[in-house]
MARZA-69789 format. One line per 2 residues: their letters; for each residue z, y, x of C-alpha. Coordinates in nm, 4 decimals, padded with zeros to 6 digits. Layout:
A> Z/Y/X ~ ...
//
This chain:
XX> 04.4660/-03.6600/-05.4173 ~ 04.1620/-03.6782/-05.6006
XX> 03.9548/-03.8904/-05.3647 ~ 04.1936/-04.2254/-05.3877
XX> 04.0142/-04.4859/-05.6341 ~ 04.2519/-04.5406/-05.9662
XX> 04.2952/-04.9532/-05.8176 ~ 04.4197/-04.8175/-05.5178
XX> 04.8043/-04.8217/-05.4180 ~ 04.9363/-04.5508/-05.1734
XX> 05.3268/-04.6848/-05.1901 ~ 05.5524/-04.4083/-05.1419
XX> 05.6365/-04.2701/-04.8605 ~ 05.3146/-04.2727/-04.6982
XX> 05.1474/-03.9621/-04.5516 ~ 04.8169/-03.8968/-04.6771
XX> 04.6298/-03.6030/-04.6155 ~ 04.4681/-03.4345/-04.9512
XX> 04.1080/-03.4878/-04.8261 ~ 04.1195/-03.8747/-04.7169
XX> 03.9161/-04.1291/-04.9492 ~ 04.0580/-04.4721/-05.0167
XX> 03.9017/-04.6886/-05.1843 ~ 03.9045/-04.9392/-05.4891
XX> 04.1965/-05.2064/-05.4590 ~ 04.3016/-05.0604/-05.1157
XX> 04.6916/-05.0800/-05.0095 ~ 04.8510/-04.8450/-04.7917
XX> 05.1779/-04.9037/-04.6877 ~ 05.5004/-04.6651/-04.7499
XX> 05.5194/-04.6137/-04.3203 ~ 05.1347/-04.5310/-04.3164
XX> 05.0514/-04.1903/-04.1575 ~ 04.6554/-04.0658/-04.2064
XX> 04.4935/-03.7922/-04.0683 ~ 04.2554/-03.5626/-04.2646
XX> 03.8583/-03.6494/-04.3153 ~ 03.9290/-03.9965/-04.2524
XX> 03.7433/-04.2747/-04.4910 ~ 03.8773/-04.6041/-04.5847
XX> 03.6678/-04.8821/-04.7777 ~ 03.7778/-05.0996/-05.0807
XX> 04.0023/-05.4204/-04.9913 ~ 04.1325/-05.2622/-04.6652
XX> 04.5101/-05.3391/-04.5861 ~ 04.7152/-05.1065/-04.3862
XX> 05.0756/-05.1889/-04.3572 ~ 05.3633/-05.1368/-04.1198
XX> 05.4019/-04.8422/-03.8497 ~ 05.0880/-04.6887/-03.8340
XX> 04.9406/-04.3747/-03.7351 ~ 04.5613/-04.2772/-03.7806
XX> 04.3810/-03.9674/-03.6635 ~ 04.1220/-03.7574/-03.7777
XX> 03.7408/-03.8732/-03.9047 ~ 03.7724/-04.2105/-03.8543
XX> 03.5477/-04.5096/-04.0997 ~ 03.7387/-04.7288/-04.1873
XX> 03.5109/-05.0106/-04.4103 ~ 03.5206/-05.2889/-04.6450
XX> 03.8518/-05.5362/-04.5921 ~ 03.9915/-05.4715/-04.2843
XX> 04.3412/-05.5205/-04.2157 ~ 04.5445/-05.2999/-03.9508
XX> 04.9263/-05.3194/-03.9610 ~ 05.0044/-05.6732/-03.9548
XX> 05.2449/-05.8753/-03.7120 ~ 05.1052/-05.9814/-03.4150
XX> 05.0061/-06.3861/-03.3658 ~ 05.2868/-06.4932/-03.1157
XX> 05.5186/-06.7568/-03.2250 ~ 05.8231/-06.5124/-03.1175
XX> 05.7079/-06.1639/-03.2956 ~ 06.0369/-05.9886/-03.3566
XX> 05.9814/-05.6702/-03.2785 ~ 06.0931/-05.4232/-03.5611
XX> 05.9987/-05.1076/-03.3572 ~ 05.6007/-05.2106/-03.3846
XX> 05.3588/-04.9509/-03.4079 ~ 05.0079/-04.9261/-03.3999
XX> 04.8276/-04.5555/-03.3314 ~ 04.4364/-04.4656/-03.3903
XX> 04.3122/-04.1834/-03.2607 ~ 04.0350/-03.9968/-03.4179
XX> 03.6644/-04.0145/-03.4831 ~ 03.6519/-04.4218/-03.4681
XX> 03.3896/-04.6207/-03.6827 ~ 03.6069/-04.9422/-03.7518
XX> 03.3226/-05.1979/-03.9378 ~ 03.4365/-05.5134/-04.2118
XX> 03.7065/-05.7308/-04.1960 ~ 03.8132/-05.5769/-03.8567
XX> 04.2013/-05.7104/-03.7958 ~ 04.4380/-05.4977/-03.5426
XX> 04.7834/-05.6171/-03.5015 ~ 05.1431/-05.4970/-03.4409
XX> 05.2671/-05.4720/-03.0547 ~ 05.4782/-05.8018/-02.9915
XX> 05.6745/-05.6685/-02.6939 ~ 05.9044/-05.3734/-02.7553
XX> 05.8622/-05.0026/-02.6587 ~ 05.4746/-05.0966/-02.6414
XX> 05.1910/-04.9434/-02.9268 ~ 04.8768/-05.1304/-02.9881
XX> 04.6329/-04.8155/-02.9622 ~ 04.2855/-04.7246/-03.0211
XX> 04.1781/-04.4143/-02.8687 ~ 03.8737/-04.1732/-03.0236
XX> 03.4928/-04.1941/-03.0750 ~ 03.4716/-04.6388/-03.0762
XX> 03.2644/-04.7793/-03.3175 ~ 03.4398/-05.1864/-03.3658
XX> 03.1631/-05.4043/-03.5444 ~ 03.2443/-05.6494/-03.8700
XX> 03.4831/-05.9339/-03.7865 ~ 03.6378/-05.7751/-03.4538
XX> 03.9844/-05.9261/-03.3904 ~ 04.2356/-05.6870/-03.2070
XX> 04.5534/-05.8982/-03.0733 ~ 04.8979/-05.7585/-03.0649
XX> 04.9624/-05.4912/-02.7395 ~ 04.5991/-05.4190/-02.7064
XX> 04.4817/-05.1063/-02.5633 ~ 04.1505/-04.9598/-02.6614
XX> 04.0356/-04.6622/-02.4434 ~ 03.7927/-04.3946/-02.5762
XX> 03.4078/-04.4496/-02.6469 ~ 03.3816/-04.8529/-02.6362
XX> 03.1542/-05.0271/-02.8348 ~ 03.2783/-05.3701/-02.9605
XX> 02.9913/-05.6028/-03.1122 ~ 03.0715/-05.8525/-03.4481
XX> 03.2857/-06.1684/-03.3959 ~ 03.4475/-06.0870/-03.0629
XX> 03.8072/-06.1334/-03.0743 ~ 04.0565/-05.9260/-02.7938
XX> 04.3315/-06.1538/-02.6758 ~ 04.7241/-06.0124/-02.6751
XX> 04.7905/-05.7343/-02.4426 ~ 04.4509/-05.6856/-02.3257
XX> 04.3471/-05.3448/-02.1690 ~ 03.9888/-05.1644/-02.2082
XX> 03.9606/-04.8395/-02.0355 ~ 03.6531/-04.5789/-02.1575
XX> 03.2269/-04.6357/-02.2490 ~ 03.2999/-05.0496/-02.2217
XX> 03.0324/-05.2197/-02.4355 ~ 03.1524/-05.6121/-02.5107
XX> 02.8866/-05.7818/-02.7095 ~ 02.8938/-05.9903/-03.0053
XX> 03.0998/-06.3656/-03.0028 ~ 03.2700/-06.2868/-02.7006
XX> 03.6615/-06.4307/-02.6566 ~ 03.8667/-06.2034/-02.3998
XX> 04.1624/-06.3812/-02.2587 ~ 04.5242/-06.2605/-02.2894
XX> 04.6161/-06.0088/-02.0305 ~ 04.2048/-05.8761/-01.9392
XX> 04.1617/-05.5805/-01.8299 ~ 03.8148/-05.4325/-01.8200
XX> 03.7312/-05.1283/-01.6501 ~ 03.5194/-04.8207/-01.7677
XX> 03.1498/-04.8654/-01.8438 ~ 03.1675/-05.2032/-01.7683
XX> 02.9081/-05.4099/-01.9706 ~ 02.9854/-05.7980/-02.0755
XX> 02.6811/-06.0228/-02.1783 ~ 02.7089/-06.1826/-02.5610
XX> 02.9195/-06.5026/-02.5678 ~ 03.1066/-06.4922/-02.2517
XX> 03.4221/-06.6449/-02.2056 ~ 03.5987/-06.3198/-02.0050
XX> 03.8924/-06.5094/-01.8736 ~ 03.9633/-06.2754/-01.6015
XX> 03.9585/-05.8957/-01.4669 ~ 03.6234/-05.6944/-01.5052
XX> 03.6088/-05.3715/-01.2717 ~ 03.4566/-05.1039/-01.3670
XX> 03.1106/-05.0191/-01.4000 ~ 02.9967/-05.4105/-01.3610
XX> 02.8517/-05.6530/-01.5693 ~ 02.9750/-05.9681/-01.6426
XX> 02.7794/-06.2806/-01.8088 ~ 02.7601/-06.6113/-01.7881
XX> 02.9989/-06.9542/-01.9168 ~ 03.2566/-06.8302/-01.7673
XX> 03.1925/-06.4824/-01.7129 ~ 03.0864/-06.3704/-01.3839
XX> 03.0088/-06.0584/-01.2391 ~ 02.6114/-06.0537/-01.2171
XX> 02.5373/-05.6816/-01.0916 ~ 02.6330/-05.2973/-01.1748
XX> 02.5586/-05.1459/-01.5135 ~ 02.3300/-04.8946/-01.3536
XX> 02.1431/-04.8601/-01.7534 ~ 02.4599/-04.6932/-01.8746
XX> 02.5206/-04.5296/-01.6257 ~ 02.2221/-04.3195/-01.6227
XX> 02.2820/-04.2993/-01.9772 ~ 02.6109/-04.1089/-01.9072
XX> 02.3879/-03.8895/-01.6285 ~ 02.5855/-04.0305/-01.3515
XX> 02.4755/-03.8236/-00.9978 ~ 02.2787/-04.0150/-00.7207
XX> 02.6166/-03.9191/-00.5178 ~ 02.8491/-04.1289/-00.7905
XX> 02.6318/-04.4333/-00.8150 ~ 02.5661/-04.4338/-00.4297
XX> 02.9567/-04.4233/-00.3938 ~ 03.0006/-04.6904/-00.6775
XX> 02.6989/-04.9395/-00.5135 ~ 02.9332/-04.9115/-00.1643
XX> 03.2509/-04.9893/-00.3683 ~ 03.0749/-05.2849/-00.4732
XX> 02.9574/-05.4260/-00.1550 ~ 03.2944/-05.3809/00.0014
XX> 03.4616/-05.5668/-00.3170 ~ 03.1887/-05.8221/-00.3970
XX> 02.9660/-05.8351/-00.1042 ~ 03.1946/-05.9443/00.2158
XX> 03.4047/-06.1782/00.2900 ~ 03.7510/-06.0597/00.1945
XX> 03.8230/-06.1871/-00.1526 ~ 03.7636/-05.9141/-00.4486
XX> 04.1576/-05.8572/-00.5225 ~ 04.2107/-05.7662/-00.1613
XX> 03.8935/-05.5232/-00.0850 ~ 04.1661/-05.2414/-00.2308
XX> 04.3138/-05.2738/00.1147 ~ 03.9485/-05.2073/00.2948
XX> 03.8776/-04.9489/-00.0067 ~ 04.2193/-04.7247/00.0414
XX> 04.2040/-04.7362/00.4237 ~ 03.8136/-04.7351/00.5499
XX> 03.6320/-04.5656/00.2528 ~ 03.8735/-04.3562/00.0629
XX> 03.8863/-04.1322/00.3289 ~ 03.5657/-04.0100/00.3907
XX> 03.5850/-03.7697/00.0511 ~ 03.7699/-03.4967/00.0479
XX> 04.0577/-03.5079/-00.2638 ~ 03.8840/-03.2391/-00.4572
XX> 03.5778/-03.4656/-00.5077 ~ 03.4500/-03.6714/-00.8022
XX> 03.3754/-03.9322/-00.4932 ~ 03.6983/-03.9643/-00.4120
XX> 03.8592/-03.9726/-00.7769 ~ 03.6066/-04.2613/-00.8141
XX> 03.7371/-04.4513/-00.5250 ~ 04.1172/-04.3632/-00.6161
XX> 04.0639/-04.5123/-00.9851 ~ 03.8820/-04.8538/-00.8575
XX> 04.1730/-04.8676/-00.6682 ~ 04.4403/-04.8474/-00.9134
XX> 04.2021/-05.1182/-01.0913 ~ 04.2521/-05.3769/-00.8365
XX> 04.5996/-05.2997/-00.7737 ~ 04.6629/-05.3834/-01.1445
XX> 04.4748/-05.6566/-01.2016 ~ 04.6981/-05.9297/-01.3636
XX> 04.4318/-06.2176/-01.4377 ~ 04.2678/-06.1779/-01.0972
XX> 03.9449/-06.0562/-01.0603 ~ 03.6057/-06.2145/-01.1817
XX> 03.3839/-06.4043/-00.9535 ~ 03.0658/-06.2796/-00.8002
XX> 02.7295/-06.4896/-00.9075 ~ 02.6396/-06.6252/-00.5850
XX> 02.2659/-06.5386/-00.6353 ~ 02.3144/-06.1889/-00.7246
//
């Protein structure tokens, strides 16, 4: 392995595939799995259960592999699984699962800025973009394309849905639906994130259906959690299964449905 630094320790037992760097006074564990093409910094820590993919950057003293902050971790069966083609930034930490039979996971193709703070059980979809100093509370969810900006703190138990956008510094203390934005002290939903996506060459069709789901679930008087009811029975449908319409509607569905922390607030000037 001629690309790990002499100060490095690879403890045995650990798979390593013959093209991965590591870097000087790096320390992978004897339960460490890596993936070929991937790229770790000097000082980086990776201990425990863990499994990581192809391609991924991983930089300068991060940590990954650790036990999860709760006052009761016992969980011996903790595992942790990266995907491939991540770009995870400095001093990035990612914890162990705390509840049993789940796997802290990060998907494919995020890039996590410096001083990012995964909690244990989180789930990290595909193609989210984390900003520095925001810190992901225990067992929170984000699906696919979220962008969270820099200093935010998401609560235990959040779930944020795809391409949803939230402003720098917000305290995101409950659900954000997909597609919206969220900003404010505490967050609030303030609008659709119709920049990304027309970025991510949404049709006119999709964002027309996406502006109705969010007058029926921000916009009337039933309260947000309950508009799945309106959604399933009244809207759903007029869109035939086979139709990216309808697999829209079906998803923000399943969104609401789930939601454990309730779902944010409207802004009442927006």
């Amino acid at each position: 392995m001629k690309n790990i630094h002499k100060t490095a320790i690879v403890e045995e037992g650990a798979q390593v595939a013959e093209d991965v760097e590591i870097g000087p006074f790096s320390i992978i564990g004897p339960n460490v799995k890596i993936d070929s093409g991937t790229k770790i910094g000097p000082y980086v820590q990776i201990k425990n259960r863990v499994e990581i993919g192809k391609n991924n950057q991983i930089f300068h003293g991060t940590c990954i592999g650790e036990n999860g902050q709760d006052l009761t971790f016992n969980n011996p069966d903790a595992k942790i699984v990266i995907g491939n083609d991540n770009v995870i930034r400095e001093m990035v930490t990612i914890h162990q699962p705390a509840k049993s039979g789940n796997i802290t996971t990060v998907g494919d193709k995020n890039y996590i800025m410096c001083n990012v703070h995964m909690g244990h059980d989180v789930v990290l979809g595909n193609n989210n973009i984390i900003a520095t100093n925001t810190a992901l509370g225990g067992y929170v969810q984000l699906e696919n394309n979220v962008f969270l900006s820099g200093l935010i703190g998401v609560h235990q138990f959040v779930h944020i849905g795809s391409y949803a956008i939230v402003g720098a510094g917000t305290p995101t203390l409950m659900d954000v639906p997909p597609y919206c934005m969220m900003a404010g002290s505490p967050g609030v939903i303030t609008g659709l994130n119709m920049i990304g996506m027309k970025r991510a060459k949404f049709s006119k069709e999709k964002i027309r259906v996406i502006k109705d789901i969010y007058k029926i679930t921000f916009m009337r008087k039933t309260p947000p959690a309950k508009a799945h009811d309106e959604l399933e029975k009244n809207f759903l449908p007029q869109y035939s299964v086979d139709t990216e319409e309808h697999s829209v509607i079906k998803h923000y569905i399943s969104f609401l449905r789930s939601c454990k922390r309730g779902i944010a607030p409207r802004h009442f000037s927006i």
